[in-house]
N, C-alpha and C positions, 0 to 999 in steps of 0.2 A: 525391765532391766535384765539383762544378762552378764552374770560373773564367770571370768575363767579364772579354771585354777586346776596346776599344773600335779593331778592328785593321781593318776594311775600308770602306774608301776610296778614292779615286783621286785623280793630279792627269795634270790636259789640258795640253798641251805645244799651243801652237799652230802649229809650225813657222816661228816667224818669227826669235824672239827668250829664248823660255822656257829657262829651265833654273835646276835645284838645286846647287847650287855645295855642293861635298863637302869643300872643302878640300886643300891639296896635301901631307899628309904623314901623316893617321892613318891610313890604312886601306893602305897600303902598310910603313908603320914597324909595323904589324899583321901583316903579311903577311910582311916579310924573313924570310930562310932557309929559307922553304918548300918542300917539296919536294913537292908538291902542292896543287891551288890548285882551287876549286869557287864558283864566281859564276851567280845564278840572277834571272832578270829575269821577273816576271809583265807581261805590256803588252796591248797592244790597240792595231792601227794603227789613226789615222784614215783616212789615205789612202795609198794605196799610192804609192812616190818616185817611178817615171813617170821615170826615167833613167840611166846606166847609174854614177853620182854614186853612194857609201854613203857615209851619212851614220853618224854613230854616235849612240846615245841613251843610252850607260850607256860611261862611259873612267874607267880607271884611270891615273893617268901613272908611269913609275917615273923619271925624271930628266931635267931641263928640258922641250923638250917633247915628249918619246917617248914613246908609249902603250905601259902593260907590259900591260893586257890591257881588250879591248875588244866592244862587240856594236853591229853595224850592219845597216842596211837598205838596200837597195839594189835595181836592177834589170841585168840577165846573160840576154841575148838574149831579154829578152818576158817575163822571167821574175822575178817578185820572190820575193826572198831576204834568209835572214840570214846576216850573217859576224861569226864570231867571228878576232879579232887575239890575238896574245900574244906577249912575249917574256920573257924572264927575267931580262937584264943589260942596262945602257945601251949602244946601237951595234949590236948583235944586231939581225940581218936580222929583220922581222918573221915569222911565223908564221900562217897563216890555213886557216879550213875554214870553207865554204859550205855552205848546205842550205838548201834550200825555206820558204820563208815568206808563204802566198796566202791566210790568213785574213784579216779584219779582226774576228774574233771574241778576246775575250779568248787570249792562249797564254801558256805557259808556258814557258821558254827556259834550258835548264842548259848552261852549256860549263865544260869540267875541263881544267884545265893537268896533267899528269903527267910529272914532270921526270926524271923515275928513267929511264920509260919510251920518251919520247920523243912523247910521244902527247898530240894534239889533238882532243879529242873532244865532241860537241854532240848534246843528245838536245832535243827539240820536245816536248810534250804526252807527256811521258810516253814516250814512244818507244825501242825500242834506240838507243843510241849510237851515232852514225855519226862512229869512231875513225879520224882521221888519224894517220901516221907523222910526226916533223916530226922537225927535228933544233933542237933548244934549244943554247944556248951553257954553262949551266949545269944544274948536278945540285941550286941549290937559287935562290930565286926572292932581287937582290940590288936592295932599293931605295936610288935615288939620292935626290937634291935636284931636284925637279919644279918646275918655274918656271910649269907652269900647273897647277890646281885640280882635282882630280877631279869629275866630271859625271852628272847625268842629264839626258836629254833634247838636249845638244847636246856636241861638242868640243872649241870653247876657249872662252876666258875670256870673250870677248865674244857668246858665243851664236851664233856662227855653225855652221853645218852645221846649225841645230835639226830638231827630227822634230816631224813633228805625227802626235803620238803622245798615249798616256793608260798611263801606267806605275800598277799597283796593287803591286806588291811588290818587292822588292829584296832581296837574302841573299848574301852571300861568306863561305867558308868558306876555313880552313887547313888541308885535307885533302880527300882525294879519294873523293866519295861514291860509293857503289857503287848499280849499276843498281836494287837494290832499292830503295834509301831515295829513286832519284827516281822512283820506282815509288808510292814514299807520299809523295811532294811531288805531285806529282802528283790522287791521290787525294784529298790533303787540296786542293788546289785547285779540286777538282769539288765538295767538299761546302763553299767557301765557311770553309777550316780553315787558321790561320796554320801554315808549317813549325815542323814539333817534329822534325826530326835533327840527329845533333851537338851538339849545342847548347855544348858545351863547347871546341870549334874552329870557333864563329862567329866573325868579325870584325867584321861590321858586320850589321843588318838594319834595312830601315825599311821599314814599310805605312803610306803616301802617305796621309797625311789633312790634311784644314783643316776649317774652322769648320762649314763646313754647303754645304748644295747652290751653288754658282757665286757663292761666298767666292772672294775674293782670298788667291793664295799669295804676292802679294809683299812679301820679307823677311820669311815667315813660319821660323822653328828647324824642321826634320825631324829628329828624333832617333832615333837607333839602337836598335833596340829588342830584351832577348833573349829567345830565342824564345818561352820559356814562366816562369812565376815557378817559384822553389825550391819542391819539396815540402819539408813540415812536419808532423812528426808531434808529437802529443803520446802518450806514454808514461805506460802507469800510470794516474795519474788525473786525469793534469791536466784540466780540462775549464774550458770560461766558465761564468763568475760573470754575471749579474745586479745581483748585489746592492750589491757592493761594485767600482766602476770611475771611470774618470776621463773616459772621454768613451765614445761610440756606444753599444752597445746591453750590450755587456759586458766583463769583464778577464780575464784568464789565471790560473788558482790553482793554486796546488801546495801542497800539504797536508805535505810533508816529510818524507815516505817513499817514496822510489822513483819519485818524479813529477818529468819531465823535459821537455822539449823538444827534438827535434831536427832537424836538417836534413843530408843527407850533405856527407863533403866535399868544397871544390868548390873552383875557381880564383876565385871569385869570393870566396873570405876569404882569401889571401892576398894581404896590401897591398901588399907588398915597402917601398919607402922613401914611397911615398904617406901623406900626410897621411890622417885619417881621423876617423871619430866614431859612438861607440857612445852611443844616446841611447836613456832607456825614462823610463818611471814606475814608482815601485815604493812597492809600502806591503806588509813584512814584518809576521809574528806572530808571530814565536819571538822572545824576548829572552833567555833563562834563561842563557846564556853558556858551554853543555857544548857546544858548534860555534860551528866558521862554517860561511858559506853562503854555497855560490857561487849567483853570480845569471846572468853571462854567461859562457862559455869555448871557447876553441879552443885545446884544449891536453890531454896526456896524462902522466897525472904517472909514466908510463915513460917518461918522457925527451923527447917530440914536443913542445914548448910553442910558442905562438904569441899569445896574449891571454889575458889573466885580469882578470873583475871581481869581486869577494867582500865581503860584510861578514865581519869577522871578528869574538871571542867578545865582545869587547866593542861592538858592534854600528859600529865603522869603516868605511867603504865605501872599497875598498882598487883600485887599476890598477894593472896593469906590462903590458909588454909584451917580449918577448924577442927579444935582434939576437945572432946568432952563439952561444946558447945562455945569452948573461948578462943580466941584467936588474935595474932597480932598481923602486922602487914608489912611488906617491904617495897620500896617504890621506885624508879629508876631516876638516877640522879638529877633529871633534869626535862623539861618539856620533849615530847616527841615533836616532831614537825609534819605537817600533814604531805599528803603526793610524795610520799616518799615510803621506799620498799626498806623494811627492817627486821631481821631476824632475831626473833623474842624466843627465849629460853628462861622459862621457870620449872627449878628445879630444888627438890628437897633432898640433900645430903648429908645422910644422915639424920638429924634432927633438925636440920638451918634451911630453911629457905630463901633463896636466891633468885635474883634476876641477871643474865644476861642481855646485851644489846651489841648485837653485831659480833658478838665473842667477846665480850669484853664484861665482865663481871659488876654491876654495881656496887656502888660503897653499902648503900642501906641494906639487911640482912634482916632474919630475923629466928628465935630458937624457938617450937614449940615440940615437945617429945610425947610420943604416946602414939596410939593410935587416933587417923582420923578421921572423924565423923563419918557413918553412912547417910547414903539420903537416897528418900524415894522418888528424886524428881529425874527427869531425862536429862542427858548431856547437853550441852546448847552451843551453840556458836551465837554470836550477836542478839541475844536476851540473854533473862532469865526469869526463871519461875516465880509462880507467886507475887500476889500486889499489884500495884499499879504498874504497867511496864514501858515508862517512859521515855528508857535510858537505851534507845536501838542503837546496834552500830552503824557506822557508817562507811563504807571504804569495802578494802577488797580483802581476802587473803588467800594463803597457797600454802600448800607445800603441810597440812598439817596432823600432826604427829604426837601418839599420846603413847607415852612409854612406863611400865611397871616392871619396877624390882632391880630402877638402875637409876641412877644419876647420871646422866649422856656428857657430862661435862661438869670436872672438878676446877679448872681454872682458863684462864682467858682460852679462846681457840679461834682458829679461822671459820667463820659463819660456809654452810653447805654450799656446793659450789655445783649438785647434780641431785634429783630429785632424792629422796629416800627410798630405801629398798626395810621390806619387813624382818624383822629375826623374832627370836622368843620372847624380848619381852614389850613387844609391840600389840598395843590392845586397840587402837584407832588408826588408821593413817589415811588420809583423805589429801590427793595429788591435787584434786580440783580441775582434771582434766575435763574438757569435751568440745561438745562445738559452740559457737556463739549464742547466747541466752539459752542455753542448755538447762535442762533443770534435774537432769541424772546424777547426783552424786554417790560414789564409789568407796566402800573400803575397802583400802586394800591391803590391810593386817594380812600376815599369814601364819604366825607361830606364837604356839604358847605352850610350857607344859611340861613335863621329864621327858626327860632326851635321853638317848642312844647311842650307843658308840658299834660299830658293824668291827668282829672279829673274825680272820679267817683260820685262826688258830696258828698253824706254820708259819702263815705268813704263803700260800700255797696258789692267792689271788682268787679262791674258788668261788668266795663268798661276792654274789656280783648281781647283775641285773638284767633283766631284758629289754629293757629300756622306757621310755616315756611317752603317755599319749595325752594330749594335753585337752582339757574335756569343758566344757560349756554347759551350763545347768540355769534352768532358772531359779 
């Protein structure tokens, strides 16, 4: 299988006035209780600072305006360098380790907070770890209320200190990566290859892009990107249809025996109290009424439950979702009919759970508030986990789409009319493209995370880009 994904780019800082405003509380309210900390900055100086002044080009703040962890440029007897800042708690003496930085060639720059350990450490290109001792105030990383904005490119709010600099990558992680995996950050940065470690204690990443070659990035969104989409397997037999779909090139079919879809489990399906919405097209062929069929699930029917979408014998199309193990259900007004294309939306707003059909809201509803259940089973299309699994779909579906931290639809709407495209709070999205009995399926999620807004200060257009190259990985 191969993904593309539109990830290398740059934006040019011009050292006057330029910076990406991060905002002052996601990626720190990400970070609390850390007890290791891993931030990694691709750049490329324009010019070297020429004083003995460091400036910062990538700040984190953890409260009013202290910097809990930082990377700067500077000059240190004739000598330009970077420094990495950190501290752990508000008032906490700062924390710092220098090292050599005399390229103006693209570099690569990882510094790792270890709070366990007491250690400060910054590895260049790939490089050993040049591990300082330091003594941190805490054993776990504690953010405050920040009254200025997290940054790239300068550190504070008005642009001051900017670097004229050209930042291609950005990654912060909630754990402490180990020399090998920057070993393969690394690597994959010589071959032009977005980071794949962790992925699952990212906090934040973005690869710097705008419209095109020396595009204006001002008040452009940068959004947090994670590293790589879900793998998805299909199981059995499911493969694309041709024949029968609702938009691109093809739909997803499952014949009703032992044909499933799946993806492992991940943090990325549990909601907790977040709004949400599971939206697909489905056109079933089983009617005869000796099962249901489940369509979507994250849930184990030993006891792990978390989501359930199903038609049941009498062809119902059925939601619940379970808070602290209890759950109620809501059903759609009336029999679905089989060979027929329908767009299903279930969605929790707020605390209500909802079914849409075709844009059109059902009457039954249902309230359950809290957080809901995690489960350690995999996502599914047409099973689910645990017990006897008698209940397979049947039919086809398209177009599907799993959304966190929104309700896509508070009242009646006109159903999709062109595939779906990804934004932030897209965690699945599976077109069901390919060729006939295909057996490749794709997600094609692309955003999630704190986001960015591109400042050029004046207003002076500087802050911009070199444009885009669109990269292939397996």
């Amino acid at each position: 299988m191969c993904l593309v994904s539109p990830v290398w780019a740059d934006i040019d800082f011009d050292g006057s006035d330029d910076l990406i405003n991060l905002g002052t509380s996601g990626i720190g309210s990400d970070l609390n209780g850390a007890t290791a900390i891993t931030f990694m900055v691709w750049a490329r100086k324009d010019s070297n600072q020429g004083d003995a002044d460091f400036d910062a080009f990538f700040t984190v703040y953890i409260h009013g305006t202290e910097v809990g962890f930082a990377m700067y440029q500077g000059d240190s007897g004739g000598t330009e360098q970077l420094r990495v800042d950190a501290r752990t708690v508000t008032g906490e003496a700062i924390e710092q380790n220098t090292v050599s930085w005399s390229a103006t060639d693209p570099t690569l720059m990882v510094g790792i907070m270890d709070l366990t350990n007491d250690e400060l450490s910054v590895s260049v290109d790939g490089g050993a770890l040049d591990v300082d001792s330091v003594s941190f105030d805490n054993a776990t990383y504690t953010h405050g209320v920040p009254t200025r904005a997290d940054q790239l490119g300068a550190d504070d709010a008005a642009g001051g200190s900017a670097q004229d600099i050209t930042l291609l990558e950005v990654a912060i992680w909630k754990t402490e990566l180990t020399q090998h995996e920057i070993n393969q950050l690394y690597e994959g940065f010589q071959k032009n290859m977005p980071q794949q470690v962790q992925p699952d204690s990212l906090v934040a990443h973005y690869t710097l892009d705008v419209k095109g070659a020396g595009a204006s990035a001002d008040g452009e969104t940068f959004v947090s990107l994670p590293s790589y989409p879900h793998v998805v397997v299909a199981e059995d037999n499911v493969h694309t249809d041709t024949t029968i779909k609702k938009f691109g090139t093809a739909s997803l079919q499952f014949d009703g025996t032992n044909d499933y879809v799946s993806t492992i489990d991940h943090p990325d399906w549990t909601v907790g109290s977040e709004e949400f919405t599971i939206d697909f097209w489905l056109y079933f062929t089983y009617d005869s009424g000796a099962k249901s069929q489940y369509v979507f699930t994250h849930l184990d029917l030993s006891g792990s439950d978390a989501i359930l979408i199903w038609l049941n014998t009498a062809e119902v199309l059925n939601f619940r979702y379970y808070v602290s193990g209890n759950t109620t259900s809501c059903a759609t007004d009336g029999a679905l009919l089989k060979d027929t294309w329908y767009h299903i939306a279930c969605v929790r707003e707020g605390d209500v759970g909802k079914i849409y059909v075709d844009g059109t809201v059902q009457t039954d509803t249902f309230t359950k508030s809290g957080a809901v259940d995690g489960c350690d089973e995999e996502l599914r299309l047409g099973m689910v986990g645990g017990g006897t699994n008698a209940n397979w779909y049947e039919g086809y579906m398209d177009e599907i789409r799993f959304s966190r931290g929104i309700a896509r639809w508070t009242g009646n709407f006109t159903p999709p009319t062109v595939p779906h495209t990804s934004d932030e709070y897209t965690v699945l999205l599976l077109h069901g493209d390919g060729s006939d009995s295909g057996t490749v399926i794709t997600d094609e999620r692309g955003y999630r995370g704190n986001n960015g807004t591109g400042d050029d200060g004046a207003g002076n257009d500087n802050l911009g880009g070199y444009g885009s190259l669109f990269l292939s990985y397996p």
